[in-house]
C-alpha positions as CSV (number, residue, x, y, z in Angstrom):
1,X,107.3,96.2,114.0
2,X,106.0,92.2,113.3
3,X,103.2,91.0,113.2
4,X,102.6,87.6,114.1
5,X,100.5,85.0,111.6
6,X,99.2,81.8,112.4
7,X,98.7,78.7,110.5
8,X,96.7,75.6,111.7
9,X,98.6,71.7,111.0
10,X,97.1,68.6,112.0
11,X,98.7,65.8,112.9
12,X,98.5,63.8,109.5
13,X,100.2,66.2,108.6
14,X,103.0,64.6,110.4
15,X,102.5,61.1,109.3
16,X,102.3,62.6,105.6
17,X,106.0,64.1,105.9
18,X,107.4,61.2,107.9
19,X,106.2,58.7,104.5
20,X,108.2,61.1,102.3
21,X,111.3,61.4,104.4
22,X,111.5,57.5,105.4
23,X,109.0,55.6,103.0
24,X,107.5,52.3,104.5
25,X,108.1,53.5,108.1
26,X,104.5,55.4,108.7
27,X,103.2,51.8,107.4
28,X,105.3,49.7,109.9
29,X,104.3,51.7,112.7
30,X,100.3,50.8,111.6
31,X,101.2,47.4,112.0
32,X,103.2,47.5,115.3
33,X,100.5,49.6,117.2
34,X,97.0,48.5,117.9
35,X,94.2,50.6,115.9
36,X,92.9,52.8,118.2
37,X,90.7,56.1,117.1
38,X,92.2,58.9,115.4
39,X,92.4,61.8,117.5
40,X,93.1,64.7,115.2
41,X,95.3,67.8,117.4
42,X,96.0,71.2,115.9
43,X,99.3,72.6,116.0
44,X,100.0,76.3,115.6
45,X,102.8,77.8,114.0
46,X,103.9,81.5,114.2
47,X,105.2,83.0,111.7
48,X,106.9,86.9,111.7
49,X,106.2,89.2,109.2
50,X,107.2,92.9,108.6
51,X,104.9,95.2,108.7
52,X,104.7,98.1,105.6
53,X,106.6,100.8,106.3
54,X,104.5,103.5,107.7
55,X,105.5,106.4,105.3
56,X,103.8,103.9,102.5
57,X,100.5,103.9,104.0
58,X,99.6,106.4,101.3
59,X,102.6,105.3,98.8
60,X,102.8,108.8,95.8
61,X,102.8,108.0,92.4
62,X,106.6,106.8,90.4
63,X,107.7,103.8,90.5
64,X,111.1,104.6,91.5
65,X,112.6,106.2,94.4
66,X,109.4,105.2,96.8
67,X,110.8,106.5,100.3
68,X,111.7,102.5,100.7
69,X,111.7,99.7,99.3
70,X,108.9,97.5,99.9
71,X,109.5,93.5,99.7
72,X,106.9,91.3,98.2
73,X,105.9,90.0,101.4
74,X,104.8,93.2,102.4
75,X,102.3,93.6,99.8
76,X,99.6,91.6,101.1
77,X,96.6,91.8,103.8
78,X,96.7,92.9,106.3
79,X,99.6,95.4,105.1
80,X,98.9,96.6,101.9
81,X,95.9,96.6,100.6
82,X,96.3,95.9,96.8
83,X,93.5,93.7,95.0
84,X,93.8,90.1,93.5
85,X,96.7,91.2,90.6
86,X,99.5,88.8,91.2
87,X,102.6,90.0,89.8
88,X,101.2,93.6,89.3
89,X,101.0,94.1,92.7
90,X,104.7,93.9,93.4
91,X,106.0,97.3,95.3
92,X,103.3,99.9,95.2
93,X,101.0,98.0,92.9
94,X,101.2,100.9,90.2
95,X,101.8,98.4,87.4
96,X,98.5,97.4,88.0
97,X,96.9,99.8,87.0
98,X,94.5,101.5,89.6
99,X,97.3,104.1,90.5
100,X,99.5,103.6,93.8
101,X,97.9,101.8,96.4
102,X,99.3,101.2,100.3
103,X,97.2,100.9,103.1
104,X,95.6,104.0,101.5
105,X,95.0,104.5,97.9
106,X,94.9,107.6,95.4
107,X,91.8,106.0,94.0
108,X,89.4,104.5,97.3
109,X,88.2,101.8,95.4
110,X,91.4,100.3,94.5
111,X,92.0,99.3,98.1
112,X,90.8,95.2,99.1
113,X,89.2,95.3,102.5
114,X,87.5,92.2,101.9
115,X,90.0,90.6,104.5
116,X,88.3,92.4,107.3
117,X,85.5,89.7,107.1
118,X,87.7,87.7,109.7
119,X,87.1,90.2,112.7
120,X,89.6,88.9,114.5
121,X,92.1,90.7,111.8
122,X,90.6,94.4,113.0
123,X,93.2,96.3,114.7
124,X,91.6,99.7,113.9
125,X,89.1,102.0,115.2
126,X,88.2,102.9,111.6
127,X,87.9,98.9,110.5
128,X,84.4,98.5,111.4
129,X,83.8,101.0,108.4
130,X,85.9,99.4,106.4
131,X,83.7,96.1,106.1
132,X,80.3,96.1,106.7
133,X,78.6,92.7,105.8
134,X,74.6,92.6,104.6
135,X,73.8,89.4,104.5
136,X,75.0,86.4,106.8
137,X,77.8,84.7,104.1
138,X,79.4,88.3,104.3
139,X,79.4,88.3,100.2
140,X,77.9,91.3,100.3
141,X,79.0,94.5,102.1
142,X,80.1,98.0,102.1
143,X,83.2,99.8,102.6
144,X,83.8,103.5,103.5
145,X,86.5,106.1,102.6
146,X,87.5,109.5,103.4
147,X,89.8,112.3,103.0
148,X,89.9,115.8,104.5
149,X,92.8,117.8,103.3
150,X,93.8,121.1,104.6
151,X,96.4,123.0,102.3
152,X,97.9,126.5,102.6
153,X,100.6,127.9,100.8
154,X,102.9,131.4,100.3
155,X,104.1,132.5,96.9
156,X,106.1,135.5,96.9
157,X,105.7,136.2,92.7
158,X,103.2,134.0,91.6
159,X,104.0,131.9,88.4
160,X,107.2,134.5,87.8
161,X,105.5,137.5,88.7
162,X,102.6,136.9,85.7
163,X,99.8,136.2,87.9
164,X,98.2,137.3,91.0
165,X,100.0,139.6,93.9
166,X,103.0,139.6,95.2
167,X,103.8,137.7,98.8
168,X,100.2,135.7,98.2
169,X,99.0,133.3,100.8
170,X,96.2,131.1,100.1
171,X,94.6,128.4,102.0
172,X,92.2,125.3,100.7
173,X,90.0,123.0,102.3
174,X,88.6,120.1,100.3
175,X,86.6,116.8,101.4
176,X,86.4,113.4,99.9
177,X,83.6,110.5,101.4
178,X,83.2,107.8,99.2
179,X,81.2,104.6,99.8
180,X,81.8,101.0,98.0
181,X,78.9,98.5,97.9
182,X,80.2,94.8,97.1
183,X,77.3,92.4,95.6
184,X,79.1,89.2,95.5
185,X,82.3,88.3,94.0
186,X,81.1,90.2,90.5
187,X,79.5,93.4,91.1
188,X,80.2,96.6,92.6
189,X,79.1,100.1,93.3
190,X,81.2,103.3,93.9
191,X,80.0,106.6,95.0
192,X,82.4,109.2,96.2
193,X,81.0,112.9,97.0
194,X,82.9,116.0,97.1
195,X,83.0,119.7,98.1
196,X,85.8,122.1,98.4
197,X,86.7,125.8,99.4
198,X,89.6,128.6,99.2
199,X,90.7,131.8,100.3
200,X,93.3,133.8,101.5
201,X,94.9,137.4,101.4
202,X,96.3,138.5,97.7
203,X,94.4,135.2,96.6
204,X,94.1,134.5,93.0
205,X,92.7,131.8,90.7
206,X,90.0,130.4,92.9
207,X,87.9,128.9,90.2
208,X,85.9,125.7,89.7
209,X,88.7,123.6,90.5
210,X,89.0,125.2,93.8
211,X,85.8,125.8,94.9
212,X,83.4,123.1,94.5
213,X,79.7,122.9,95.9
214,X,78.9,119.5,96.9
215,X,78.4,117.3,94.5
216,X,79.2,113.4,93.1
217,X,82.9,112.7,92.0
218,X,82.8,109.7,91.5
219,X,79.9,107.1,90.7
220,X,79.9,104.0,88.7
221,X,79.4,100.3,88.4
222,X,81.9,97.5,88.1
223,X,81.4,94.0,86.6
224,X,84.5,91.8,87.6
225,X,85.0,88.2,87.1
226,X,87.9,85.5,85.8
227,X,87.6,85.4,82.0
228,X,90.3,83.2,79.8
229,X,92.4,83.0,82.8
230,X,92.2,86.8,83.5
231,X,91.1,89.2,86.4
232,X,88.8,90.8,84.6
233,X,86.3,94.1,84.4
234,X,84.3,96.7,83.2
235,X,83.9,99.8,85.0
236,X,81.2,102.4,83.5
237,X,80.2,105.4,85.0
238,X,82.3,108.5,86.3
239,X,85.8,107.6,87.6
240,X,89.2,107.9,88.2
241,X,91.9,107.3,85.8
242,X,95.6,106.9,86.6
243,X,96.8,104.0,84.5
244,X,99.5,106.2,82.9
245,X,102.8,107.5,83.5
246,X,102.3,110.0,86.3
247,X,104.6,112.5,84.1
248,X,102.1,112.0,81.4
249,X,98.3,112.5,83.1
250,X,97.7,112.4,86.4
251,X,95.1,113.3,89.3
252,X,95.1,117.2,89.2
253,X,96.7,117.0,93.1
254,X,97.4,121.2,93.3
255,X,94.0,122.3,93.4
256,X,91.3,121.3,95.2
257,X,89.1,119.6,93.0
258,X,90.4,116.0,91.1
259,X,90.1,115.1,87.6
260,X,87.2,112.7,87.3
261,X,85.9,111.1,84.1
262,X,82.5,109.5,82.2
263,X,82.8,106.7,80.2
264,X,84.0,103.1,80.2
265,X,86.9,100.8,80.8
266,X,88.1,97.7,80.4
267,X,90.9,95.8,82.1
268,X,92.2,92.2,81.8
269,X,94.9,90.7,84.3
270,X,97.1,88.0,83.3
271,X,100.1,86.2,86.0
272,X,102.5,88.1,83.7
273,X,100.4,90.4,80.8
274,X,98.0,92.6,81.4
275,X,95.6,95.5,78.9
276,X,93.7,98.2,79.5
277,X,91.4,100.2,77.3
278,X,89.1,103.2,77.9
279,X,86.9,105.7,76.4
280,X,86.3,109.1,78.2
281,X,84.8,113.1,78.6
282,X,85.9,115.0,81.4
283,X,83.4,116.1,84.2
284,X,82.6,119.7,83.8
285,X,82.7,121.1,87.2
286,X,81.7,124.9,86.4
287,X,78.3,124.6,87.9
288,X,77.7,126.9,91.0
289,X,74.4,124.5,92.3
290,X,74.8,121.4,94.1
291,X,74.8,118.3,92.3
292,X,74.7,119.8,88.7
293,X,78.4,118.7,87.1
294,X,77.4,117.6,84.0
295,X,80.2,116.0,81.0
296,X,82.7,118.1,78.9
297,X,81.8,116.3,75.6
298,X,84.3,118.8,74.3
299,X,87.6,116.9,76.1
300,X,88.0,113.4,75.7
301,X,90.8,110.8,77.0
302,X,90.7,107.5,75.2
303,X,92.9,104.7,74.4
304,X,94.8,101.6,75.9
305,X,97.9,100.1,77.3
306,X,99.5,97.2,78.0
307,X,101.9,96.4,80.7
308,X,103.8,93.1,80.5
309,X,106.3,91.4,83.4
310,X,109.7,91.7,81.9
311,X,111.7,88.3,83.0
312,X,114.2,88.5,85.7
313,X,117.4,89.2,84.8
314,X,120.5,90.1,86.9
315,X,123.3,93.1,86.9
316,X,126.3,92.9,89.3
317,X,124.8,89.8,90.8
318,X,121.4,91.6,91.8
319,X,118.1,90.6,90.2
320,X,116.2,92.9,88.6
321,X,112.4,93.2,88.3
322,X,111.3,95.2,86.4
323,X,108.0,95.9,83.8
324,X,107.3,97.2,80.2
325,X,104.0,99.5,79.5
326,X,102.8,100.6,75.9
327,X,100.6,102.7,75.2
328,X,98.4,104.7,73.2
329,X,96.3,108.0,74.5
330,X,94.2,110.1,72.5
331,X,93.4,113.5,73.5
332,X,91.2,116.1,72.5
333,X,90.6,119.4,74.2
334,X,90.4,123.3,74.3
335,X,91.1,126.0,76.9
336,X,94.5,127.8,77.1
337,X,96.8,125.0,77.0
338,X,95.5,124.2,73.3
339,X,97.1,127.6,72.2
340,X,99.4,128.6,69.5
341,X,101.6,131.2,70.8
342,X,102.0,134.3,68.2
343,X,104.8,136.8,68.0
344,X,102.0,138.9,69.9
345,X,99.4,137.3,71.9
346,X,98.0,133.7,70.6
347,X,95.8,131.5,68.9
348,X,92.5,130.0,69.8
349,X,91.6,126.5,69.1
350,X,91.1,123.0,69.8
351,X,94.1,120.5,69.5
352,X,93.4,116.2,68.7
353,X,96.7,114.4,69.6
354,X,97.5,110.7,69.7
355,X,100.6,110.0,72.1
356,X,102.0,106.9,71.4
357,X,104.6,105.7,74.0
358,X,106.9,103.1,76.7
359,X,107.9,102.7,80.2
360,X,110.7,101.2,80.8
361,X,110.9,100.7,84.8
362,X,112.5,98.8,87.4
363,X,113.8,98.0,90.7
364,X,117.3,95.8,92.4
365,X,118.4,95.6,95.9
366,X,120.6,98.8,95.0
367,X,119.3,100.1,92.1
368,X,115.8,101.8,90.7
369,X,115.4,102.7,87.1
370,X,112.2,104.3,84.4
371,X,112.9,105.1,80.9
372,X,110.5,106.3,79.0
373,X,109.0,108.0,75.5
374,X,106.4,109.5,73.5
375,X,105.3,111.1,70.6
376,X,102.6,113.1,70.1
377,X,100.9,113.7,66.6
378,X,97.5,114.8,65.5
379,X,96.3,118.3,64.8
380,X,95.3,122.0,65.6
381,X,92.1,123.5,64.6
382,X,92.0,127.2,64.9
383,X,88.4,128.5,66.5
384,X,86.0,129.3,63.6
385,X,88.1,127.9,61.1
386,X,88.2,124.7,59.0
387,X,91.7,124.9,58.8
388,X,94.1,121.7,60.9
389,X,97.4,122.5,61.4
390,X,99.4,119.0,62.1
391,X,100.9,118.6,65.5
392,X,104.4,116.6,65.7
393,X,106.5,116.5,69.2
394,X,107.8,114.2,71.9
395,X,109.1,113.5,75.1
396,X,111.6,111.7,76.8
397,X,111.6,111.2,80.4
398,X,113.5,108.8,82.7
399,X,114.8,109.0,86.5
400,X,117.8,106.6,87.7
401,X,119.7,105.9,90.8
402,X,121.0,104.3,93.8
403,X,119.7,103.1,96.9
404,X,121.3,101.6,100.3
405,X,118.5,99.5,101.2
406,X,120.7,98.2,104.6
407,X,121.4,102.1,105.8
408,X,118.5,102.9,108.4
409,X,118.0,106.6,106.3
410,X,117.5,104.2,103.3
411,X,119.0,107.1,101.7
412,X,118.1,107.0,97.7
413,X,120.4,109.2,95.4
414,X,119.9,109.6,91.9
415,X,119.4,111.9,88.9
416,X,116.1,112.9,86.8
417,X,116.5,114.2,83.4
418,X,112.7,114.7,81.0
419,X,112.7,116.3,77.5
420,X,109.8,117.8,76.0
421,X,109.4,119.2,72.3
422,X,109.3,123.2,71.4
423,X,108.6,125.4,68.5
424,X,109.1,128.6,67.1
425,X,105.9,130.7,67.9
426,X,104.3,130.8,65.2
427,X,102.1,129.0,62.8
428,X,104.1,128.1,60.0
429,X,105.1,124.7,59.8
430,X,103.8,121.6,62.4
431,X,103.3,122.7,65.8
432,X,105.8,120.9,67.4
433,X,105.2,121.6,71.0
434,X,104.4,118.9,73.4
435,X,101.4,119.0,75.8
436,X,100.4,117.4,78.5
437,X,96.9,119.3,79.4
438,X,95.8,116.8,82.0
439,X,97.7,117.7,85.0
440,X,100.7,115.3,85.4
441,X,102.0,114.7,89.0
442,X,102.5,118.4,90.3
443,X,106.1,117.4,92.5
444,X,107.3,114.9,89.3
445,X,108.9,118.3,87.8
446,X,108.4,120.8,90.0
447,X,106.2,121.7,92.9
448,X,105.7,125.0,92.1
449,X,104.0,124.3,88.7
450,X,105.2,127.8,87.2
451,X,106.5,125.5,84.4
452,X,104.4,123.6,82.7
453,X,106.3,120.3,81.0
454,X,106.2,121.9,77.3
455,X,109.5,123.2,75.1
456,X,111.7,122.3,78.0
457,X,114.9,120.4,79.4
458,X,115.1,119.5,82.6
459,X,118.4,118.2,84.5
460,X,118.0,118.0,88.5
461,X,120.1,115.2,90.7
462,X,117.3,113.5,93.2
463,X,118.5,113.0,97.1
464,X,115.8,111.4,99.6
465,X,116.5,110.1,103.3
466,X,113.7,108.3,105.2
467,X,114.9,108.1,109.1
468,X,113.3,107.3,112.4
469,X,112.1,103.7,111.1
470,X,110.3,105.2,108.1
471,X,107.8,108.0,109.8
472,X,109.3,110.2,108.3
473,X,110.6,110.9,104.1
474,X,112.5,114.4,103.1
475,X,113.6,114.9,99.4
476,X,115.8,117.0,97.6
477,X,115.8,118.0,93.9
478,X,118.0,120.9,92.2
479,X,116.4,120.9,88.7
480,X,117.8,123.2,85.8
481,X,115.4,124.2,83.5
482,X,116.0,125.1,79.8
483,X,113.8,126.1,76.5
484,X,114.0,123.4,74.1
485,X,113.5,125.6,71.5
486,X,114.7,129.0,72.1
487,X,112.6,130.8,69.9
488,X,109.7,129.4,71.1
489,X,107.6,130.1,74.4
490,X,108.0,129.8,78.1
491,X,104.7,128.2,79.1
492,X,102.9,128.0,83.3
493,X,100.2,125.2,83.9
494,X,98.0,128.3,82.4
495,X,99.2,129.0,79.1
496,X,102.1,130.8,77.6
497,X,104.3,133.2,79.9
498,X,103.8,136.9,78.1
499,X,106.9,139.1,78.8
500,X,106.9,142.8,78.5
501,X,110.2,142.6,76.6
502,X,111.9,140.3,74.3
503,X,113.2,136.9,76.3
504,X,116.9,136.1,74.7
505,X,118.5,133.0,75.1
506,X,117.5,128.9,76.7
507,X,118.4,128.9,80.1
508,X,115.3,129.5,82.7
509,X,116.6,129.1,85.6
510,X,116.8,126.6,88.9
511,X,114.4,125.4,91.2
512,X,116.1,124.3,94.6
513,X,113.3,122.5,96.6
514,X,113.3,120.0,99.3
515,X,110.0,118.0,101.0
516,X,109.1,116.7,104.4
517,X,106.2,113.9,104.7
518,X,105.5,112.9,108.1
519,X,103.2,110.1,109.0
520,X,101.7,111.1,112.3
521,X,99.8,107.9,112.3
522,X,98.0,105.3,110.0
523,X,95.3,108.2,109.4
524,X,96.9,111.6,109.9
525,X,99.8,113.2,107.4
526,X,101.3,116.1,107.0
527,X,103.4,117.6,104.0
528,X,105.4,120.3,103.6
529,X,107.2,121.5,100.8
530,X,109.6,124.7,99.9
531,X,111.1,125.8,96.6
532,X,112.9,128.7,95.6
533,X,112.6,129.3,91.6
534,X,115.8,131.5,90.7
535,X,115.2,133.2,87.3
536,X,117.8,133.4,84.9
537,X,119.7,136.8,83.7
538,X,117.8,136.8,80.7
539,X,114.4,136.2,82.1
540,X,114.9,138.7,84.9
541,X,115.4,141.1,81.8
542,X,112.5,140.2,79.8
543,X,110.1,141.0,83.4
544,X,110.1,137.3,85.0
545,X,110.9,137.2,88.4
546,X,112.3,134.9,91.1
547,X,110.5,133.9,94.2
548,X,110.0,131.5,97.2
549,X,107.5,129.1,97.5
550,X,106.2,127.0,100.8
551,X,103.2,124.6,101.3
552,X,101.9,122.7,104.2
553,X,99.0,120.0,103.8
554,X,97.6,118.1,106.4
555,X,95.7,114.9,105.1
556,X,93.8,112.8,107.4
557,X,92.2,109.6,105.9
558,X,90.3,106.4,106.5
């Protein structure tokens, strides 16, 4: 599909390029003509543009192996709708910041609709919600978002057999309206409320994350402006926060309810630099009243980053662009991913960790690349104890391959390989187990989240084909899953897996899985995803079991 743009030229124009191609000439002609009054015409010239593919109206998170490739030209109004951040905007506008943004957005606010103030650029029956000017200048206004999702899914043995009953089906309803008040070019207001149900037959789990009366997830206040050549702001209230590696923390996507968080932030944009630095508690979402989620003082996410616009450089004679993030993220938190498995049962307590880290990421004509690595110190403090026991682990993850950007599947084919740290259970020594308590991107690993990305290897070759002019994207990934440490635990998105016998040996097991994402229109999506998790011998043994997995979700959105 184009989509015609138009640009208005006078006709001094005209007389300004003949003077540069034939200097003096313009000036003759003055002198050979009688003056007569300058009639000024327009001229209008149309230019094509492609529009954004429509798979990317609602582009997931990972820089590499996006069902296509978008081109810079794409990027802007009335296509995409990433804000004012130059360089940072380039493919899916990640780099930026503000978490993946197409015509729709993970995070509502990230989206610029300030475009809409020419009317004659509406070409939606959801638009007029979209900008809504206040005052006659049109500097102030308000913008509306929303998201209805409708999940169900079928497990046949839950998280290995470990939790719930067996053949489980479980369905999920959650809702997302969010409105954005603009007060001039500096200040904003976001407000985004939520509520969210479950059920189902052999259902299990449905806690605060799934349920949810309705209440506010998001509210705070924005200052923006240029400052020492930067894009600029402060953002204070309860919000959002993706600027991270999605395999580190991401947006809690497999329940119902999002992570949300209360503090402060502060961003600076630069043409090729940009930082990022943040102080935060997590929303506790328990309550069982409307409008009571109060802050977890208890969990905290703090820290910065920097990103910086690597130079262009070429391989094989394609140009590569490509950007560099480091970062630093503190954590602090409880709950049963802050465990120390024992020989029998485990240990309560609250884990501090510093992760200190780089991306590495990229894209060519034929080529998409991330590297990246952490390490994780701090400590472990048992419950009702004075005692710290220092953490020290790492992970390495990084995802390559190759894509045929002229083949109409746009077929992308490449190979994902992550790394995370393991110890002995235990409490002797460092706990050298990485964690990652707050909910990376569920399909990064694995979509059924039986393993959580701790005292594992991971090897799984990456196959995607986006036909039919890009409605449609299906993926395949094969991943083989290992124990870093073999003496140490198997752990779920819960905890640590408990065995009733002894579990011998590395090897896991594999997770076949393949997605379809269809993009019915600009509003309406639906997902659907199928895994099959194959236990290894050993685990069989030791009372894991294997067991299918399918999920639908269908996602409407404005």
């Amino acid at each position: 599909m184009l989509r015609q743009r138009s640009y208005r030229n006078r006709s001094f124009l005209a007389l300004m390029a003949l003077e540069i191609c034939a200097p003096g000439l313009s000036a003759a002609a003055d002198t050979s003509l009688p003056e007569k009054p300058t009639v000024q015409t327009e001229e209008w010239i149309h230019v094509s543009t492609k529009e954004r593919p429509p798979i990317q109206n609602y582009p997931h998170a990972g820089v590499v192996g996006q069902p296509r490739r978008v081109l810079a030209s794409q990027n802007h109004a009335p296509q995409g709708r990433q804000g004012p951040w130059g360089a940072f905007s380039y493919g899916n506008g990640e780099s930026a910041g503000f978490g993946p943004v197409g015509r729709y957005g993970v995070a509502p606010w990230a989206e610029d609709w300030s475009f809409l103030r020419d009317r004659s650029r509406r070409d939606d029956p959801f638009d007029p919600l979209k900008f809504i000017a206040l005052n006659d200048a049109k500097t102030i206004w308000l913008s509306f978002s929303g998201e209805t999702r409708l999940r169900n899914w079928y497990e046949e043995t839950p998280f290995l057999g470990k939790k719930g009953g067996s053949n489980s089906g479980r369905f999920g309803v959650r809702n997302l309206y969010g409105a954005d008040l603009h007060l001039g070019e500096h200040v904003r207001l976001f407000g985004q409320l939520i509520n969210a149900d479950a059920g189902g037959w052999k259902g299990f789990g449905y806690n605060s994350t799934y349920r949810k009366r309705l209440d506010l997830q998001q509210a705070f206040i924005e200052f923006k402006g240029k400052l020492a050549g930067a894009q600029t702001g402060f953002m204070f209230g309860r919000q959002q926060f993706l600027d991270a590696p999605s395999y580190v923390l991401y947006n809690r996507e497999t329940p119902n309810v999002p992570l949300s968080w209360n503090g402060g932030r502060i961003y600076a944009i630069w043409p090729n630099i940009r930082v990022d630095a943040f102080d935060f508690v997590q929303t506790k979402t328990d309550a069982r009243l409307m409008f009571h989620d109060t802050e977890d003082y208890g969990t905290r996410l703090y820290g910065g980053d920097i990103t910086a616009l690597v130079p262009q450089f070429s391989i094989g004679g394609e140009t590569v662009h490509s950007f560099l993030d480091i970062f630093y993220y503190g954590y602090r938190y409880g709950g049963s991913l802050s465990v120390v498995p024992l020989a029998s049962g485990a240990m309560k307590g609250t884990s501090s960790r510093g992760n200190v880290g780089f991306r590495w990421y990229g894209t060519a004509a034929s080529f998409e690349y991330s590297f990246g690595g952490l390490y994780q110190d701090g400590t472990f403090q048992k419950s009702g104890s004075e005692h710290k026991t220092a953490v020290q682990a790492y992970s390495v993850n990084t995802i390559m391959g190759y894509r045929h950007t002229p083949s109409p599947l746009h077929p992308f084919i490449g190979v994902q390989a992550d790394l995370y740290s393991g110890g002995a259970n235990g409490t002797d020594g460092p706990v050298r187990t990485y964690m990652a308590p707050f909910n990376p991107q569920t399909n990064y690993l694995d979509t059924t989240t039986y393993i959580q990305p701790s005292n594992l290897v991971s090897l799984s070759p990456v196959l995607s084909v986006t036909p039919w002019k890009g409605f449609a994207s299906i993926q395949f990934k094969v991943p083989f899953m290992w124990r870093e440490n073999a003496d140490g635990a198997i752990w779920s998105s819960s905890g640590p897996y408990t065995f009733s016998k002894i579990y011998h040996g590395g090897y896991i097991g594999v997770v076949p899985q393949a997605s379809l994402k269809l993009q019915l229109n600009r509003h309406l999506t639906w997902q659907i995803y199928g895994a099959r998790f194959m236990a290894s011998n050993g685990l069989r043994a030791a009372g894991g079991k294997s067991g299918s997995y399918a999920q639908s979700n269908v996602v409407f959105r404005f």
